[in-house]
C-alpha positions as a Markdown table, in Angstrom:
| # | Residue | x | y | z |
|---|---|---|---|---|
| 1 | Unk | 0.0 | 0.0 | 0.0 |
| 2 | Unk | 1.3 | 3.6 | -1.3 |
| 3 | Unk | 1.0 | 5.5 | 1.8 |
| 4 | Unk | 0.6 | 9.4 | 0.9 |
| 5 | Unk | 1.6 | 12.0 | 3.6 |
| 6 | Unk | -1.3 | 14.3 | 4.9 |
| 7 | Unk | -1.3 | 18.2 | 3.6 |
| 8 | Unk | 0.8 | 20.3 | 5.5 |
| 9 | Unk | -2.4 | 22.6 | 5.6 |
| 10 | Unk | -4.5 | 19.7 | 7.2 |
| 11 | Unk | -1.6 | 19.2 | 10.0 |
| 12 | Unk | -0.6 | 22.9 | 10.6 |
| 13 | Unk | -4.5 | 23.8 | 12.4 |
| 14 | Unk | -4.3 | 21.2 | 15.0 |
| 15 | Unk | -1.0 | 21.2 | 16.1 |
| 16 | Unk | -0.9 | 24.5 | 16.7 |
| 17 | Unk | -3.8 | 24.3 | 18.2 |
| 18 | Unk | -2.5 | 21.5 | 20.8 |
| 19 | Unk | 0.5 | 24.1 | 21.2 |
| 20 | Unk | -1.9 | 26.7 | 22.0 |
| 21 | Unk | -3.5 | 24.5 | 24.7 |
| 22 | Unk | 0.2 | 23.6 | 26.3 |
| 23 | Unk | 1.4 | 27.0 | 26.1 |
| 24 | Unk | -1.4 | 28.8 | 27.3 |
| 25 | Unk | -1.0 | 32.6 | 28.8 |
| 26 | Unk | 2.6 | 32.8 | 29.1 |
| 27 | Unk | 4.6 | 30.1 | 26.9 |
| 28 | Unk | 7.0 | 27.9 | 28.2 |
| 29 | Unk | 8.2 | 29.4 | 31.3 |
| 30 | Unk | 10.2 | 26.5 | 32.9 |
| 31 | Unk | 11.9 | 26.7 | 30.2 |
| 32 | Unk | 12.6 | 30.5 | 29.0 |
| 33 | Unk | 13.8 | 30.4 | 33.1 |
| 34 | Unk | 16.4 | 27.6 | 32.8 |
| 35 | Unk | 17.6 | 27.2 | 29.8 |
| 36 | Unk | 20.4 | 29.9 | 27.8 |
| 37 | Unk | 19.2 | 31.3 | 24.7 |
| 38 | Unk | 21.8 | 30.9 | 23.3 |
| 39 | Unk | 22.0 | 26.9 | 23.8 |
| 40 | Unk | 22.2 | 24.7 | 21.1 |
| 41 | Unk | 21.2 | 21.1 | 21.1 |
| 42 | Unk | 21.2 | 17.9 | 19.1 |
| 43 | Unk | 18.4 | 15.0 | 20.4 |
| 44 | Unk | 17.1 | 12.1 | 18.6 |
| 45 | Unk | 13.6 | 10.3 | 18.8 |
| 46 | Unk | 14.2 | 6.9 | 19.9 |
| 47 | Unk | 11.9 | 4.1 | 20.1 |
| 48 | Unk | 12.1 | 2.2 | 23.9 |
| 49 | Unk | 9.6 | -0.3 | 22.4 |
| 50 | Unk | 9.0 | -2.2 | 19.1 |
| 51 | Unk | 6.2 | -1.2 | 16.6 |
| 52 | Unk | 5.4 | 0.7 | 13.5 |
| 53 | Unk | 5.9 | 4.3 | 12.9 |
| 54 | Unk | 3.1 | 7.0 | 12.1 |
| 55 | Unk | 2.9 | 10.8 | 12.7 |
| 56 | Unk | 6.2 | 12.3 | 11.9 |
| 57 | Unk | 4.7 | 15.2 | 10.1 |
| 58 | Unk | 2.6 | 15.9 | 13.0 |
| 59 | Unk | 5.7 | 16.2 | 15.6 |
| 60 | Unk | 7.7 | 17.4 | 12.8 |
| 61 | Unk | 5.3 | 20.4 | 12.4 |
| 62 | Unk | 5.2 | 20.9 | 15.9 |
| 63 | Unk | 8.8 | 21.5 | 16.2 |
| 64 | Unk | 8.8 | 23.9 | 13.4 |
| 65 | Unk | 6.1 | 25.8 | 15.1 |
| 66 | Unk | 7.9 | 26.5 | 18.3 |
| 67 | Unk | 11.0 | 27.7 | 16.4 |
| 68 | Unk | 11.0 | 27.5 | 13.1 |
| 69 | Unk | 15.1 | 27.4 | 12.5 |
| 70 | Unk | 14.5 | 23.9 | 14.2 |
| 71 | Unk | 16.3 | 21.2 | 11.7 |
| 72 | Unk | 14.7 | 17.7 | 11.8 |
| 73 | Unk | 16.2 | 14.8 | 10.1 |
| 74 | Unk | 13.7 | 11.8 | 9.6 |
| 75 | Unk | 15.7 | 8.4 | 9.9 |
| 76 | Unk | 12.6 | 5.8 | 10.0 |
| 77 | Unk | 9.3 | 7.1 | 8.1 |
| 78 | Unk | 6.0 | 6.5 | 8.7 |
| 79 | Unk | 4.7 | 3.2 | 8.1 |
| 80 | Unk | 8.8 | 2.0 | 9.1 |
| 81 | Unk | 9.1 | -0.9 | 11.7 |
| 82 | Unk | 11.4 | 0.3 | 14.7 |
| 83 | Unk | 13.0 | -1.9 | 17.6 |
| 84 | Unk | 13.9 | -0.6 | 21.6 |
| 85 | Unk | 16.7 | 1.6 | 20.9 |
| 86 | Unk | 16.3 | 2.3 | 17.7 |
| 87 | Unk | 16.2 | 6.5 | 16.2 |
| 88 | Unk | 13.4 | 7.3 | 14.8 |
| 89 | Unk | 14.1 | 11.2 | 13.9 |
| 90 | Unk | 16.8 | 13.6 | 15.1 |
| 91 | Unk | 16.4 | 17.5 | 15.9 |
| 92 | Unk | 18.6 | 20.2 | 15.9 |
| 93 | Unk | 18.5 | 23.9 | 16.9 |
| 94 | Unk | 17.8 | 26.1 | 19.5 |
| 95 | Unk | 17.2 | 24.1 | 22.9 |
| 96 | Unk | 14.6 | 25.8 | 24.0 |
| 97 | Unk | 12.5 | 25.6 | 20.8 |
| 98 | Unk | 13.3 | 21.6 | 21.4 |
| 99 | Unk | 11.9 | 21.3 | 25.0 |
| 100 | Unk | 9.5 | 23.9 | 24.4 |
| 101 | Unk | 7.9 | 21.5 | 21.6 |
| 102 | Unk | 8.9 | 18.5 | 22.7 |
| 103 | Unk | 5.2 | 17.2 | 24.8 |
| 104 | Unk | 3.4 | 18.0 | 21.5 |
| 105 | Unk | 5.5 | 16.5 | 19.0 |
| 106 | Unk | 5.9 | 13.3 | 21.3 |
| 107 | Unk | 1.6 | 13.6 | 21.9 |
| 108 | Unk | 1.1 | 13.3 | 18.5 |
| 109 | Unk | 3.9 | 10.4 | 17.2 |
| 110 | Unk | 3.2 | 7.9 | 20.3 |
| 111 | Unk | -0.8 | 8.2 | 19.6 |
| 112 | Unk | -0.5 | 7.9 | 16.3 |
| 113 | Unk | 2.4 | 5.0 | 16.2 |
| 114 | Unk | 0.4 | 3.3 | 18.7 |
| 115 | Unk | -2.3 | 3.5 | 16.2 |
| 116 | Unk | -0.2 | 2.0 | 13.8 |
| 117 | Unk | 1.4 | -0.6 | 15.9 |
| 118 | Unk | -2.1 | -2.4 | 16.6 |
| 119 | Unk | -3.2 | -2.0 | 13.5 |
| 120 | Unk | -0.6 | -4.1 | 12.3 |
| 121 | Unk | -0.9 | -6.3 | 14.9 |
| 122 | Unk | -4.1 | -7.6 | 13.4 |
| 123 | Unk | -2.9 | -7.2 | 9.6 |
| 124 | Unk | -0.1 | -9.5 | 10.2 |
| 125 | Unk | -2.3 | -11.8 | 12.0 |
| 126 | Unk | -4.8 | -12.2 | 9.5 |
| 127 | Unk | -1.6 | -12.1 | 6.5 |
| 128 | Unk | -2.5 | -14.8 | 4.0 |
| 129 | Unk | -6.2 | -14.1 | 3.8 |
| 130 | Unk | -8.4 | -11.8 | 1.4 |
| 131 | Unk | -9.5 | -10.1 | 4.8 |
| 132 | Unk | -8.1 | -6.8 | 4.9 |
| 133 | Unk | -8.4 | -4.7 | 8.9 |
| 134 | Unk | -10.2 | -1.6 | 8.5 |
| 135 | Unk | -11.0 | 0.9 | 11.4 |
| 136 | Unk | -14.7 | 2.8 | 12.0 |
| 137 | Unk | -15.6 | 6.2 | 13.2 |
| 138 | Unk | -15.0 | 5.5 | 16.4 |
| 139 | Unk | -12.0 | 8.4 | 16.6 |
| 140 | Unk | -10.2 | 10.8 | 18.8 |
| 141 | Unk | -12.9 | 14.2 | 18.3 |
| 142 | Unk | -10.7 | 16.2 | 16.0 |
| 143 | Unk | -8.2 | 13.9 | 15.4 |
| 144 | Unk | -9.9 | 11.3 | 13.1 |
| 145 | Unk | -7.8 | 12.4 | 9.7 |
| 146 | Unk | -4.6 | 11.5 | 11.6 |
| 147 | Unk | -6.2 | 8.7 | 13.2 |
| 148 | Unk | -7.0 | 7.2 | 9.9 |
| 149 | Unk | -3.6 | 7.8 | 8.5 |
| 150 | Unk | -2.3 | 5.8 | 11.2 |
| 151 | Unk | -4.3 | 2.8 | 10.1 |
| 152 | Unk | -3.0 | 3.3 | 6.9 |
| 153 | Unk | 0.9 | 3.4 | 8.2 |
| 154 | Unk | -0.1 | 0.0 | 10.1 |
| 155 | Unk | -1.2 | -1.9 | 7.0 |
| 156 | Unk | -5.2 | -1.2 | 6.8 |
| 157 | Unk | -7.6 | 0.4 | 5.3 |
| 158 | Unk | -10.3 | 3.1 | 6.0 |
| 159 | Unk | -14.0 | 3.3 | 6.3 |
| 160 | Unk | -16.1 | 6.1 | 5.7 |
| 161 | Unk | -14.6 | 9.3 | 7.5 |
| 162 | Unk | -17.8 | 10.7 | 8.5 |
| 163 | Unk | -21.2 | 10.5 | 8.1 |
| 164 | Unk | -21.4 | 12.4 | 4.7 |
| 165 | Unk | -19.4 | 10.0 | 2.4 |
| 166 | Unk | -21.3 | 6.8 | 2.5 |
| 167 | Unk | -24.4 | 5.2 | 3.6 |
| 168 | Unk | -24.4 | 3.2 | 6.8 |
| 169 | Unk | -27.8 | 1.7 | 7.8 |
| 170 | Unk | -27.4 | 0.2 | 11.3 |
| 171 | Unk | -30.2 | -1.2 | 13.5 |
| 172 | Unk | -31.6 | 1.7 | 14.5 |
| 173 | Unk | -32.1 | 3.1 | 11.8 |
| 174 | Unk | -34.3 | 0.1 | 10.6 |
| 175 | Unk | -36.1 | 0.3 | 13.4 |
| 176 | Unk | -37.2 | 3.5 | 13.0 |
| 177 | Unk | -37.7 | 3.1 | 9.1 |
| 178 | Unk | -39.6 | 0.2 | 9.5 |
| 179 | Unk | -37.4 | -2.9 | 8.3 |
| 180 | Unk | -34.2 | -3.5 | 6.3 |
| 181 | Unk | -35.9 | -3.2 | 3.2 |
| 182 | Unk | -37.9 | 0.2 | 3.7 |
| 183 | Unk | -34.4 | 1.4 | 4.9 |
| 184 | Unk | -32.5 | 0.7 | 1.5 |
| 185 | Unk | -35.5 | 1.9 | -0.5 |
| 186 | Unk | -35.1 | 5.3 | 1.0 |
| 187 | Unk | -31.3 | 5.2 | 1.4 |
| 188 | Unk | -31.6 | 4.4 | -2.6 |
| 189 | Unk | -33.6 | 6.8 | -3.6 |
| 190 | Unk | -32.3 | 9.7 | -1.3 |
| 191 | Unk | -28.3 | 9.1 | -2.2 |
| 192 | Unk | -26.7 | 9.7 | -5.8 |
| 193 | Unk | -25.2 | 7.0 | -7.7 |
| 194 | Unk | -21.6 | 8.1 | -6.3 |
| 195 | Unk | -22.6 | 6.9 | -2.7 |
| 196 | Unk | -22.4 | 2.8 | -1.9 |
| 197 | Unk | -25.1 | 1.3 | 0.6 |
| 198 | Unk | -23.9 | -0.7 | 3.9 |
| 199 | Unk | -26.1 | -2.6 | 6.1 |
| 200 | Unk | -25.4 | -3.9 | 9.7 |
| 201 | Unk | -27.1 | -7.4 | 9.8 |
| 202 | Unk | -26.8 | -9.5 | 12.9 |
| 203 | Unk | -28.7 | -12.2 | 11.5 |
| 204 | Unk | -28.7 | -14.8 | 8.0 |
| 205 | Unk | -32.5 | -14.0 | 7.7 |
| 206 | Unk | -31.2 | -10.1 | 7.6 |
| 207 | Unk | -28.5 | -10.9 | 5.6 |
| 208 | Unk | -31.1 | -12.4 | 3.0 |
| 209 | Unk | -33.1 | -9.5 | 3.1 |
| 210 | Unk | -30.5 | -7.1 | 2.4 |
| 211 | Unk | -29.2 | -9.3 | -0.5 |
| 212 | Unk | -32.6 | -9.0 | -1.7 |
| 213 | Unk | -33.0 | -5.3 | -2.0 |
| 214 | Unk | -29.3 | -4.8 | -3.2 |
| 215 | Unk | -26.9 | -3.6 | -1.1 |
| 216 | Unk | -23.0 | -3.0 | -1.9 |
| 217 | Unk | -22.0 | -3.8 | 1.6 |
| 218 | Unk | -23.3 | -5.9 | 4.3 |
| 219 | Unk | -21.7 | -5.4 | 8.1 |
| 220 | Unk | -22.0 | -8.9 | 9.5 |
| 221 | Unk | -22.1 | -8.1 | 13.1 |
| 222 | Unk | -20.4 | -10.3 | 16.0 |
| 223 | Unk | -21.2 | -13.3 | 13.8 |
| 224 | Unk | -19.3 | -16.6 | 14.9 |
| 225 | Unk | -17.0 | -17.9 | 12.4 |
| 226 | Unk | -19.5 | -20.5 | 11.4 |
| 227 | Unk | -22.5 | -18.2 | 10.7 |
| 228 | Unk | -20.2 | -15.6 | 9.0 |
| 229 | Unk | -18.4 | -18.8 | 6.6 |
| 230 | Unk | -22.6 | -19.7 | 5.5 |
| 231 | Unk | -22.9 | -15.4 | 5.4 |
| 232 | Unk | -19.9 | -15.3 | 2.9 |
| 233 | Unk | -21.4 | -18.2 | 0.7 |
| 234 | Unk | -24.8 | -16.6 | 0.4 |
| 235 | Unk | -23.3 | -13.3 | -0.5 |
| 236 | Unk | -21.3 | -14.9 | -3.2 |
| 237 | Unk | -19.9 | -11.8 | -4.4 |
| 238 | Unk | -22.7 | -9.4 | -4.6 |
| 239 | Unk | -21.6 | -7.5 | -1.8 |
| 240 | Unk | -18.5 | -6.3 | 0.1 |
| 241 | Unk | -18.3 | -8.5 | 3.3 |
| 242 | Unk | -17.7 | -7.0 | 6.3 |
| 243 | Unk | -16.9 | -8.7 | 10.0 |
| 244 | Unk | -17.1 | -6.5 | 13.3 |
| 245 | Unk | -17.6 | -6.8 | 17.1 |
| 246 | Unk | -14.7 | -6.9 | 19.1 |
| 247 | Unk | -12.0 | -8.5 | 17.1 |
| 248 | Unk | -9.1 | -9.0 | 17.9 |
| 249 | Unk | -5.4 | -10.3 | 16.8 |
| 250 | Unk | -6.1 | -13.4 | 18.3 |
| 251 | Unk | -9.3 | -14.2 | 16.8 |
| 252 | Unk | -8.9 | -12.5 | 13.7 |
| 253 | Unk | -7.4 | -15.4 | 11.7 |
| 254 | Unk | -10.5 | -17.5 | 12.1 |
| 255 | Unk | -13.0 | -15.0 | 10.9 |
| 256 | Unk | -10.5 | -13.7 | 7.8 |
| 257 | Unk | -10.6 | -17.7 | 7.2 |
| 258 | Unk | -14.6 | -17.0 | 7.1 |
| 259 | Unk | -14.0 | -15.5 | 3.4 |
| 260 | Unk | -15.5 | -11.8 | 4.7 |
| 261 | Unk | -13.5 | -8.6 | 2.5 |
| 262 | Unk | -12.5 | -6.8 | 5.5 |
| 263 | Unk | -12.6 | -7.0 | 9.5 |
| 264 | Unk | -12.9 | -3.4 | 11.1 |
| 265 | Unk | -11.9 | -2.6 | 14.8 |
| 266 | Unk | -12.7 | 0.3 | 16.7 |
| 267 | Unk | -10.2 | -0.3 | 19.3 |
| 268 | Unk | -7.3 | -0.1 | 16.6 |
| 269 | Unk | -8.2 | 4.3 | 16.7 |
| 270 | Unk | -9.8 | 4.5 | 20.7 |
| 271 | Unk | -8.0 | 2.3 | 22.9 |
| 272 | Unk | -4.6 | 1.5 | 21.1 |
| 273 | Unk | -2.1 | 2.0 | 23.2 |
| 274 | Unk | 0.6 | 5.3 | 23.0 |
| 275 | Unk | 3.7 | 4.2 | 21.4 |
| 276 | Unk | 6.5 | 4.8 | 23.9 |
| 277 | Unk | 9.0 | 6.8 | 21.9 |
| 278 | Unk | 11.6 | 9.1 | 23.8 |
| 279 | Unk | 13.6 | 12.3 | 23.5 |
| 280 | Unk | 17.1 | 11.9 | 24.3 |
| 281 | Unk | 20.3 | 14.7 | 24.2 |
| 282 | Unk | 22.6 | 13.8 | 21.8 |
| 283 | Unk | 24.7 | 16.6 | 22.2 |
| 284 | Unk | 24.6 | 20.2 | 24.1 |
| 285 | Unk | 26.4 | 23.6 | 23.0 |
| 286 | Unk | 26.2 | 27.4 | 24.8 |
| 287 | Unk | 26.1 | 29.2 | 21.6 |
């Protein structure tokens, strides 16, 4: 997978917001109290743990924002595999534009890395299938572009990013249209022929239903492997596949075995764990 780096104008409004927020009323003022300004430093971004690599730009950007004669050098990229010990990026410049930017920059790469990291961890687990790992809106409030990138950087793939870009009919929205079928009717005849239809199902009787009205993708929802390997045969290729509900690395491989298109995790984007990535002096100067 090509992974294409987000716009510098789509990173640039939130990290300077999260600056904003650190900064506050009066900047940096451990800082600005201890540290020369005339001190020069050299520090590197090292990985204490193993995973994969995403958000570079972000803490990148951060950096630049503090101080903007900041020099950073990326060693590893996003979407790179890192081990304990191992430099990620270096920086070099003023010290106190480092430490000054250093919480934000770190914020951003050990979310989003983390991100990354158990995102692989299911794409590896499921390698060898046709499953591909997808995540769902279930995002950071303002940070679900970067969020998304992550899963990208890890191996998967993206869902919708918001409510406006695709069509998904869950259960209670047929319950308060009246049925699967009166659902699609309207979703149909409301959307324009750009927009695909999805359907959460949590039963083969649903399933059959939505096959019957024409659906482009069916969200086969905490199935057993079983019922989603007889879901997959009655599809049979007229609609994307989808498996959710609380999967994880470990029971991924059964249900890729199932034959579904793609297995998408909400925990991969709201409960992955931060990447623990470090700042560390390389070297220190007075002028």
């Amino acid at each position: 997978m090509i992974l294409s780096p987000l716009p510098s104008l789509m990173i640039e409004p939130a990290v300077r917001a999260a600056l904003a927020e650190d900064l506050g009323r009066a900047g940096d003022i451990t800082t600005q109290a201890t540290v020369p300004a005339e001190a020069k430093a050299r520090v590197l971004l090292n990985a204490r743990e193993s995973g994969r690599v995403a958000g570079l730009d972000c803490a990148r950007m951060a950096f630049r924002l503090v101080d903007p004669s900041l020099k950073v050098a990326i060693v590893k990229g996003d979407g790179s595999d890192v081990e304990p010990g191992e430099t990620i990026a270096a920086i070099e410049g003023p010290a106190r534009g480092i430490l000054t930017g250093e919480r934000v920059a770190l914020n951003f790469l050990g979310h989003l890395s983390g991100i990354a990291t158990s995102t692989r961890e299911i794409a590896r687990a499921i390698e060898g299938t046709q499953a591909h790992v997808c995540c769902t809106r279930k995002t950071t409030p303002g940070l679900r572009i970067f969020e998304k990138y992550a899963v990208r950087a890890g191996g998967g793939m993206n869902h919708r990013f918001g409510l406006d870009d695709a069509v998904l009919i869950k259960d209670n929205h047929i319950a308060v249209s009246g049925g699967i079928a009166a659902a699609i009717t309207r979703a149909k005849e409301a959307s324009g022929h750009m927009v695909k239809i999805e359907v959460e199902v949590d039963t083969l009787d649903q399933l059959d239903e939505a096959l019957k009205a024409g659906v482009d993708a069916v969200l086969l929802d905490n199935m057993s492997p079983e019922t989603l390997t007889e879901a997959v045969r009655r599809i049979d290729g007229r609609a994307i596949a989808e498996a959710s509900g609380r999967i994880t690395a470990k029971t991924a491989p059964a249900i890729a075995a199932s034959g579904v298109d793609l297995i998408s995790c909400g925990w991969i984007t709201h409960s992955a764990p931060c990447l623990d990535i470090g700042l560390d002096f390389d070297s220190l100067t007075a002028s």
